[in-house]
C-alpha positions in Angstrom: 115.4 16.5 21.2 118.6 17.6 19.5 121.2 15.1 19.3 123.8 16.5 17.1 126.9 14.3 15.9 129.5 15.3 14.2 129.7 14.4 10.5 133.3 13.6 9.1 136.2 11.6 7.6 138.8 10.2 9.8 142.1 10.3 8.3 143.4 6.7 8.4 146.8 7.6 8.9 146.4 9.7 12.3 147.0 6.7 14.7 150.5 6.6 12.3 150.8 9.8 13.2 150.4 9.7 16.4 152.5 7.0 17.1 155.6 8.6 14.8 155.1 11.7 17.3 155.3 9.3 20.3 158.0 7.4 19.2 160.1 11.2 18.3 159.4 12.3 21.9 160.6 9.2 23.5 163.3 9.3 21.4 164.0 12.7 22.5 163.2 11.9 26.1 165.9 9.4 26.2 168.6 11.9 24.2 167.9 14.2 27.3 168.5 12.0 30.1 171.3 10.6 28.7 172.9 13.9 28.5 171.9 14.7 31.4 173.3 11.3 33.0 176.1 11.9 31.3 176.5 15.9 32.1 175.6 15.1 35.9 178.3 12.5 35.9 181.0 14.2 35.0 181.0 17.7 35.6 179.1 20.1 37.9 177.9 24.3 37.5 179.9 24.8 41.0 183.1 23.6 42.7 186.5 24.7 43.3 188.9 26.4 41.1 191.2 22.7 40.9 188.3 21.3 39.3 187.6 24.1 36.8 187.3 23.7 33.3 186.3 25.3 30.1 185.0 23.0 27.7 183.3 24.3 24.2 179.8 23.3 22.3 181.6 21.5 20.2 184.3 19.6 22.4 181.0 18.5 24.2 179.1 17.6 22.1 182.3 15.0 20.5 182.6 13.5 23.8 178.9 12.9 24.3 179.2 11.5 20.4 179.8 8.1 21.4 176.9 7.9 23.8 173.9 10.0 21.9 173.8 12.1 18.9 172.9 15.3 20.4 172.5 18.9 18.2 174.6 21.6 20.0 171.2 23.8 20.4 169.8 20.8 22.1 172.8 20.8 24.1 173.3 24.4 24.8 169.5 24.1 26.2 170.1 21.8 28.8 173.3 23.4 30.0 171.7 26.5 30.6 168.6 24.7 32.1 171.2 22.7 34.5 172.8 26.5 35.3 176.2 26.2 33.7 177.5 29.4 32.7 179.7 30.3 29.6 182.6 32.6 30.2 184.4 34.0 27.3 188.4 33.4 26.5 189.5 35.4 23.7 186.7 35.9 22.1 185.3 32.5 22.5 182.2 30.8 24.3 183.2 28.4 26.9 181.2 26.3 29.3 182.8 26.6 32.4 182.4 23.4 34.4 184.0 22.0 37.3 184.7 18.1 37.2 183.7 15.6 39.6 186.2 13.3 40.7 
């Protein structure tokens, strides 16, 4: 008969822990779909040339500024994941995005 337990000390502040994690990942979750609500709402990766437009990180991320605080990695991430494309104007990165009417 070998019943083996484990011997230790159980940190009291892991369910803290734990629930800080949760509560950054839903907080993340929800910065994500609300670009991605807000992205998919106005703009789209294909459509015709009248409905083209270049838009920079930056110019993005203020018009998304009074919806979610979103960091323009975090951004760039889920532009590429949605396939959006960057073309380059003079030297310069811009999304090109076609908005929806």
């Amino acid at each position: 008969m070998n019943n083996h337990r484990k011997i230790g000390f159980r940190a009291y502040n892991d369910n803290a822990q734990n629930s800080e994690e949760d509560k950054q990942k839903k907080k993340q979750a929800e910065r994500q779909k609300a670009i991605a609500d807000f992205i998919g709402h106005n703009y789209s990766p294909i459509g015709t040339t009248s409905q083209k437009c270049y838009k920079t990180t930056v110019e993005l991320v203020y018009e998304l500024s009074n919806i979610v605080d979103v960091a323009p990695m975090e951004l760039t991430k889920q532009l590429t994941d949605a396939r959006y494309h960057v073309e380059y104007l003079a030297g310069q990165p811009y999304w090109v995005l076609y908005e929806k009417p």
